[in-house]
C-alpha positions as CSV (number, residue, x, y, z in Angstrom):
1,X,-37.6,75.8,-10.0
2,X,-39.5,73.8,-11.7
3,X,-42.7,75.0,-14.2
4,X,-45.8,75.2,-13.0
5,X,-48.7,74.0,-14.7
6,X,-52.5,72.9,-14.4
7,X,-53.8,69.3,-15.8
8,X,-56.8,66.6,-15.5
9,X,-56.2,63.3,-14.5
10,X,-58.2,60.1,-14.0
11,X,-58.1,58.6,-10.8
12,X,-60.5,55.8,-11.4
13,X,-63.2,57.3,-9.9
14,X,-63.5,61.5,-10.6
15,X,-61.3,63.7,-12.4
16,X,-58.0,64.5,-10.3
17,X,-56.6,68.4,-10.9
18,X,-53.1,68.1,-10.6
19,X,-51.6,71.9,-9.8
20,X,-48.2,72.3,-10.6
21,X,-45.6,69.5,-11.8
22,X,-44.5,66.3,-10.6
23,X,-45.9,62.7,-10.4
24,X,-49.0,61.6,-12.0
25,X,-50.5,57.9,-11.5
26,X,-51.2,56.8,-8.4
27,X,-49.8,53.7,-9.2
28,X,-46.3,55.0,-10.1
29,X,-42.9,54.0,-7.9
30,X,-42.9,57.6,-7.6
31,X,-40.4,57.4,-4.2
32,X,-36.8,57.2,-5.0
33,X,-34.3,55.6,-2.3
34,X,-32.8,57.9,-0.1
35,X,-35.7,61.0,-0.3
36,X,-37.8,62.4,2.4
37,X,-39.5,59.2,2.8
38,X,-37.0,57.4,3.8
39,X,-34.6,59.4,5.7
40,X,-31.9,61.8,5.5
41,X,-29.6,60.2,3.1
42,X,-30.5,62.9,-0.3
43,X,-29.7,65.8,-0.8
44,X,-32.1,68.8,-2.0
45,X,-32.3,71.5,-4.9
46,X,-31.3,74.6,-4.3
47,X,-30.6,76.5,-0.7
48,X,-32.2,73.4,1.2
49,X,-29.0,71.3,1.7
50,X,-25.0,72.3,1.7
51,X,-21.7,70.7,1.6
52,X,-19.7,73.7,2.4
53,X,-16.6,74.4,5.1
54,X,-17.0,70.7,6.2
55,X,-20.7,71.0,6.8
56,X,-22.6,68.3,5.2
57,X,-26.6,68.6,5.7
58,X,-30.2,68.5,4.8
59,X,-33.0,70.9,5.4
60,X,-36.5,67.9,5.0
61,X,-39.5,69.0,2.5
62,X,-41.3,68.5,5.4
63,X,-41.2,68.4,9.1
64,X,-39.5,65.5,10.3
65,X,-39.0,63.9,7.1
66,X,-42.7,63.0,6.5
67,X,-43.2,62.6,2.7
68,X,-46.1,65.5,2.3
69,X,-48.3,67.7,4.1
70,X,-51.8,67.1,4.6
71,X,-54.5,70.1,5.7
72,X,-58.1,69.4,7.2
73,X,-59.9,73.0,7.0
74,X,-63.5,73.9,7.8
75,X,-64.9,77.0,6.4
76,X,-67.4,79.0,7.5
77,X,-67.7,77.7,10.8
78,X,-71.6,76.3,10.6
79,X,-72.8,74.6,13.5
80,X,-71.8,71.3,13.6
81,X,-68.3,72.4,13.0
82,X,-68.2,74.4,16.4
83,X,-70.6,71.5,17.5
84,X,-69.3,68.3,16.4
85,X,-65.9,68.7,14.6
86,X,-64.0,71.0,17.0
87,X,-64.3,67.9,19.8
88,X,-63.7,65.5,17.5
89,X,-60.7,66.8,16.2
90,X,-59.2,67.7,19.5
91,X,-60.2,64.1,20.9
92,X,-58.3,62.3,18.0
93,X,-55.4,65.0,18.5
94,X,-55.5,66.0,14.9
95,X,-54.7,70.0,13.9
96,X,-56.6,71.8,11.6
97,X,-57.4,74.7,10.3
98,X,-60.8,76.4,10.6
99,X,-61.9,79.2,8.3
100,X,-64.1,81.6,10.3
101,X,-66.9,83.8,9.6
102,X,-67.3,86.1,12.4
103,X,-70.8,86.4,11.5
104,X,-71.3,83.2,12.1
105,X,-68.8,82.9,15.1
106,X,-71.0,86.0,16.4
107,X,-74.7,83.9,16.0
108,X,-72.7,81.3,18.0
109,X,-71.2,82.8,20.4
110,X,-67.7,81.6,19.5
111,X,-68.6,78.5,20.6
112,X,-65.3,76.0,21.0
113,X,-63.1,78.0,19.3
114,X,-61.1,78.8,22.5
115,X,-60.8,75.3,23.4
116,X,-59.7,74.6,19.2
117,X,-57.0,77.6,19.6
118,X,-55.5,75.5,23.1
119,X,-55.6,72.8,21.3
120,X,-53.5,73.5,18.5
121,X,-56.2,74.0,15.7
122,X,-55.5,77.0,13.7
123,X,-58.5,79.8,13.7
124,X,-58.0,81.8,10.5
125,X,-59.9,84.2,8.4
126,X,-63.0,83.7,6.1
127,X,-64.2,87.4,6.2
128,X,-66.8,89.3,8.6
129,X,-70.1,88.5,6.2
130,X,-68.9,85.9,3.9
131,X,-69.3,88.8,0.5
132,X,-67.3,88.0,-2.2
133,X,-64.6,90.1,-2.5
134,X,-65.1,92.3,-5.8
135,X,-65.6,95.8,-6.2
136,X,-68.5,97.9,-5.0
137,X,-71.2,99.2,-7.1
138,X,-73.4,100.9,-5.2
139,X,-74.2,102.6,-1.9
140,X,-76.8,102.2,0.5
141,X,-79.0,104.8,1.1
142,X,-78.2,106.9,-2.0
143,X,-74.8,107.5,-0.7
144,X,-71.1,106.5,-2.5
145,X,-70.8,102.8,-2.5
146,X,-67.6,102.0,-0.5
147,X,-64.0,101.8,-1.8
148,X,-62.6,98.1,-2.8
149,X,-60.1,98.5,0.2
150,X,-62.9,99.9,2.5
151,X,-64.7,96.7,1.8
152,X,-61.3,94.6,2.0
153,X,-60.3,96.6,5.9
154,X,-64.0,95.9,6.6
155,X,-64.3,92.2,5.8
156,X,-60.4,91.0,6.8
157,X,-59.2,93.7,8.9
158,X,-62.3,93.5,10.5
159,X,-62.9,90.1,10.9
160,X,-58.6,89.7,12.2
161,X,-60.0,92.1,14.8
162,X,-63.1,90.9,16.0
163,X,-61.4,87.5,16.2
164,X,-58.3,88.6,18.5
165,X,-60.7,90.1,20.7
166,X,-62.5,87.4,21.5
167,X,-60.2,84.4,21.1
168,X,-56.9,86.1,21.8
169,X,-55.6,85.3,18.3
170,X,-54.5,87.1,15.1
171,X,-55.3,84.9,11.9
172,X,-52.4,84.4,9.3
173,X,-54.2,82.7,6.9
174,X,-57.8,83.6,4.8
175,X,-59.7,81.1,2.6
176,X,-61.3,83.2,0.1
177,X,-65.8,83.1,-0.1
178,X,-67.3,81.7,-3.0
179,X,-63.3,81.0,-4.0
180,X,-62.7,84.3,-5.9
181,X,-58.9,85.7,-5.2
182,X,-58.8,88.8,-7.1
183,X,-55.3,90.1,-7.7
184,X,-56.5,93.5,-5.5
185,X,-57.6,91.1,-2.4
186,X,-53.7,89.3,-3.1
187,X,-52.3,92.9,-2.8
188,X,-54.5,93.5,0.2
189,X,-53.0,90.2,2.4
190,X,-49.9,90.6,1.1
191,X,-49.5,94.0,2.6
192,X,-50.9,92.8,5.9
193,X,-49.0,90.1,6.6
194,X,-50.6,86.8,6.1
195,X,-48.8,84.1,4.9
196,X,-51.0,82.7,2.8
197,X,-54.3,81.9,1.3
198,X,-57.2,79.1,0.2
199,X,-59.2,78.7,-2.8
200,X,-62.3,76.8,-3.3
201,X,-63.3,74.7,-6.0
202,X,-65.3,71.3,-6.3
203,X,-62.7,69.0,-7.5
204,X,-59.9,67.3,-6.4
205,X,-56.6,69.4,-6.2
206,X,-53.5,67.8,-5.6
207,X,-50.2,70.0,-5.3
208,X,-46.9,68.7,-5.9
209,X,-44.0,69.8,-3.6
210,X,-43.1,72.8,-6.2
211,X,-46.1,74.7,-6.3
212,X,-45.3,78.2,-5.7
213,X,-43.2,79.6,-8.7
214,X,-43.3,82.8,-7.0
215,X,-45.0,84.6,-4.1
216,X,-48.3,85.4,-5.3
217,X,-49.2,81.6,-5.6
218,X,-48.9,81.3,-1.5
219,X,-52.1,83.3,-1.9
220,X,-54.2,81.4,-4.6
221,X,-53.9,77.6,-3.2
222,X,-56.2,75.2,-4.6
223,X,-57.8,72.4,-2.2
224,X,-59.6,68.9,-2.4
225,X,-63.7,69.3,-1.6
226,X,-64.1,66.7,1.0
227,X,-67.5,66.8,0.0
228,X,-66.5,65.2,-3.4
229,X,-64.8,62.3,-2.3
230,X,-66.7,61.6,1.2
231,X,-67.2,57.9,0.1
232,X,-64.5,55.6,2.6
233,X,-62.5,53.9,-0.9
234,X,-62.4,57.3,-2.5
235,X,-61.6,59.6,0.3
236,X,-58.7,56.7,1.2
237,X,-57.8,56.7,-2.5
238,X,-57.2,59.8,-3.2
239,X,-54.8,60.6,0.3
240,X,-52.5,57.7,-0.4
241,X,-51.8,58.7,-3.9
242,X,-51.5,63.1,-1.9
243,X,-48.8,61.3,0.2
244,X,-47.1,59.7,-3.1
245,X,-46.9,63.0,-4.7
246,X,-44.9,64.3,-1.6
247,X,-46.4,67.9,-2.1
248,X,-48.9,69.4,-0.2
249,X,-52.6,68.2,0.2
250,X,-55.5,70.3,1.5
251,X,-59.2,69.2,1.9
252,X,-62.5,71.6,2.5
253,X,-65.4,70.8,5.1
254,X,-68.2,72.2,5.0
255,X,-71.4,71.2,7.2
256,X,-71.3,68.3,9.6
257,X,-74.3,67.0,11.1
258,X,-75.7,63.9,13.7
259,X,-78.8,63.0,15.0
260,X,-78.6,66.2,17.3
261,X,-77.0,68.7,15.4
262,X,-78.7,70.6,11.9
263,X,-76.1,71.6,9.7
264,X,-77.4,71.5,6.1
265,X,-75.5,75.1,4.9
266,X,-73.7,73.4,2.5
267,X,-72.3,70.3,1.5
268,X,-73.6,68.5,4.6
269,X,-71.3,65.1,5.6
270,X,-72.4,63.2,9.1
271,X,-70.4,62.9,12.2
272,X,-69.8,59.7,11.6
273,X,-68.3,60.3,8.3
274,X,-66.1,62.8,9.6
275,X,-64.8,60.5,12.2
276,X,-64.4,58.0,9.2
277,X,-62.1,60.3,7.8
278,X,-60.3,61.2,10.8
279,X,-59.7,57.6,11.7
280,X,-58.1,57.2,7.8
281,X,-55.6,60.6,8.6
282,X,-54.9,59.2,11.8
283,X,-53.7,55.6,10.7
284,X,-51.7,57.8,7.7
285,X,-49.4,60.2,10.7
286,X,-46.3,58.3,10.4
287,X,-46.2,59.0,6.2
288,X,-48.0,62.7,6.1
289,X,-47.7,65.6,8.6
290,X,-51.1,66.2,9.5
291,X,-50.8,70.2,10.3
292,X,-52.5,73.7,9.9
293,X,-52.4,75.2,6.6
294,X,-50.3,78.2,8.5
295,X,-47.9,75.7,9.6
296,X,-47.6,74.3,6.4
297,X,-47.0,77.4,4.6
298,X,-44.7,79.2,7.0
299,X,-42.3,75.7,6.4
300,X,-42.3,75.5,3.2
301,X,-41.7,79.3,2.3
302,X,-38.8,79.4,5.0
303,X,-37.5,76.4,3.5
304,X,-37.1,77.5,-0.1
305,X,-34.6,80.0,1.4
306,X,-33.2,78.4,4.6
307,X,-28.9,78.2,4.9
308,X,-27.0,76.3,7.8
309,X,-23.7,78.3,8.2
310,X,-20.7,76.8,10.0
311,X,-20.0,79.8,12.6
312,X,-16.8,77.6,14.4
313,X,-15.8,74.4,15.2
314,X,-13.4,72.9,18.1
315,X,-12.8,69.4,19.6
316,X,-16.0,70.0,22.2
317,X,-18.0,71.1,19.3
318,X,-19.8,73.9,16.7
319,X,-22.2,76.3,16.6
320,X,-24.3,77.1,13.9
321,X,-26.6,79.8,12.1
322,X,-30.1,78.5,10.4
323,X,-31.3,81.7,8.2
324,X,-33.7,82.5,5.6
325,X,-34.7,85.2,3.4
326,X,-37.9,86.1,4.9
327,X,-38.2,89.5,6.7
328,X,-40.4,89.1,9.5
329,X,-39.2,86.8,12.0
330,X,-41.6,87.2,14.5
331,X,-44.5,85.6,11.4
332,X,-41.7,83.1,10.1
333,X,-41.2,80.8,13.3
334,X,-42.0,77.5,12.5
335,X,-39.1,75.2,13.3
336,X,-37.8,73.4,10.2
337,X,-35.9,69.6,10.5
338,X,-32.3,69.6,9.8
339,X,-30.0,66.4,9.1
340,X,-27.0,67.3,9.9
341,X,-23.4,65.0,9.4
342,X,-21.7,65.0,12.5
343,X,-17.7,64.1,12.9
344,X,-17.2,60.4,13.1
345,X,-16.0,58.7,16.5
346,X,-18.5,60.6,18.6
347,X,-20.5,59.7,21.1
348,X,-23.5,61.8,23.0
349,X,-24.5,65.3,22.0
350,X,-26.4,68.5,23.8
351,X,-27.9,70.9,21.2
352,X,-29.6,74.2,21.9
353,X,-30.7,77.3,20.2
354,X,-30.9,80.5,22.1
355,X,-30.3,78.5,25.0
356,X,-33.3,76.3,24.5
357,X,-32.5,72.7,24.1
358,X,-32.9,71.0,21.3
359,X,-34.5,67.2,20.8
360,X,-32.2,65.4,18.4
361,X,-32.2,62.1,17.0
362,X,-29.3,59.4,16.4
363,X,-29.1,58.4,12.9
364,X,-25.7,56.6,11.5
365,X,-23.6,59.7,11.7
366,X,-26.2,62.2,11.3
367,X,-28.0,64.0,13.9
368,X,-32.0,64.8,13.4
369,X,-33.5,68.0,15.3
370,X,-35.8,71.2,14.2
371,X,-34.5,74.6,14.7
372,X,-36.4,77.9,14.0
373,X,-34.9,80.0,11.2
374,X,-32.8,83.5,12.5
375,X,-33.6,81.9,16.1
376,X,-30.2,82.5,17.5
377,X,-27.2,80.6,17.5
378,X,-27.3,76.6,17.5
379,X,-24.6,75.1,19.9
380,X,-23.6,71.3,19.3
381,X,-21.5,70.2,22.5
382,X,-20.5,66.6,21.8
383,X,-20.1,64.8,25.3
């Protein structure tokens, strides 16, 4: 595992905080032949790729072999996200990630967020009254001010609860208010099982593929404030040289607002602007997987640990076992791409896991297809 550290760079226009190692000039060859840009043909570090009992294969960075992973989340939920940038999100068919405030979801009713869930836009955690999350000192009413973990149940727990109840779902994921992640609120998601969580600062925060040296940095996760770079050249800038790093590249709304909707709480971009952006993530699909920040977590923590074992082999075909080292299965289901070599002279193949099939592509004499770690067995019938 590579170091991790913090640094400034210059990219032409603002300061660029780099998290973590790896490239650094947008204007670097930083793609080598044969990587996750290109195809299958590398092979990874560590766990992510074997060439044991005859089985030759390659777990990708990311899903389907798309050089990085970009994040769109919204925080706070303000009206013109549950307004304007829900429908616009779901009409360009981008996920997302937004970062609700129940107090604010309360004021509004919920308004769109069961049509954002259906749509594949993940609704995660921002707290009940948007507090930042520090330790107590004083009560109301002359009583005992509250516990840190009575405020912590109150603000998460509470807010996890208040959201299943109206939406249907449980959040994973927490963006933290005012960006403070204390090493007790860590603790706190740790022990109730989400997988991950935001910062917030105003700059631009790259992260290169390796930046979690260990668990605890799932949970303090810088981000890029769209606010900063809302201008068209910059906003474009910036994402191309995200996709060159080949890490993973968040970016923070705030307000959005048109001619019919106020939304000044902070940070205020138009709809048009948004849809700007949008259009610029869009055109950008086939290079970046544009996904939740859940999503994009869950693959890259089962990935650092994922094995493809050889369970047996005959002239009809094999079956196979994709594992990890993560203990909660039922949290850790996100299906990870797999190149895997398949004997030469072959022709057609059927793949299934548990019984469910399996889409696979054709590639030389590899075959391409995602499979959800400790999902069951994986049968390759060649026909």
């Amino acid at each position: 595992m590579k170091s991790k550290t913090s640094m400034w760079l210059t990219l032409g226009f603002v300061p660029l905080l780099l998290s973590g190692c790896g490239r650094t000039s947008p204007d670097a060859n930083t793609r080598e032949e044969g990587d996750a840009a290109t195809g299958v043909s590398g092979q990874a570090e560590g766990g992510q790729a074997g060439l044991e009992n005859g089985l030759d294969y390659e777990i990708a960075e990311w899903f389907q072999f798309k050089r990085s992973a970009t994040v769109l989340t919204f925080d706070d939920l303000s009206p013109g996200q549950a307004e304007l940038a829900i429908p616009m999100l779901v009409g360009h068919g981008i996920e997302a990630t937004i970062f609700v405030t129940t107090a604010n979801a309360e004021f509004q009713d919920y308004l769109n967020l069961d049509i954002a869930a259906r749509n594949g836009i993940e609704i995660a955690n921002h707290t009940q009254s948007h507090v930042r999350l520090v330790a107590p000192t004083g009560g109301g009413g002359g009583g005992p001010a509250p516990t840190m973990l009575e405020r912590l149940d109150h603000e998460i727990a509470g807010a996890n609860e208040l959201i299943r109840a109206r939406i249907g779902v449980v959040p994973t994921t927490f963006a933290y208010p005012f960006g403070y992640d204390g090493s007790e609120t860590i603790d706190y998601l740790i022990s109730s099982d989400f997988v991950g969580a935001r910062k917030y600062d105003p700059v631009i925060a790259v992260m290169p593929y390796d930046f979690a040296a260990d668990e605890r940095e799932y949970y303090r996760i810088s981000a890029t404030d769209a606010y900063v770079i809302r201008d068209r050249a910059d906003f474009t800038q910036t994402l191309d040289f995200a996709i060159e790093t080949g890490g993973l590249y968040i970016l923070v709304y705030h307000s959005i607002h048109s001619d019919t909707v106020e939304d000044a709480w902070w940070e205020p971009i138009s709809e048009d602007l948004l849809n700007e952006h949008l259009n610029i993530v869009q055109d950008r699909q086939s290079l970046t997987w544009v996904t939740t920040f859940g999503k994009a977590l869950r693959y890259h923590r089962e990935r650092r640990s994922a094995r493809l074992t050889l369970n047996s082999e005959t002239d009809v075909g094999m079956t196979l076992t994709l594992s990890d080292e993560l203990a909660d299965d039922a949290l850790y289901n996100q299906p990870l791409t797999i190149a895997l070599t398949v004997p030469s002279g072959r022709g057609q193949m059927a793949l299934s896991q548990a019984e469910n099939v399996l889409r696979h592509e054709r590639r030389d004499n590899r075959i391409v297809f995602e499979a959800v770690p400790d999902g069951g067995e994986i049968v390759v019938r060649y026909r």
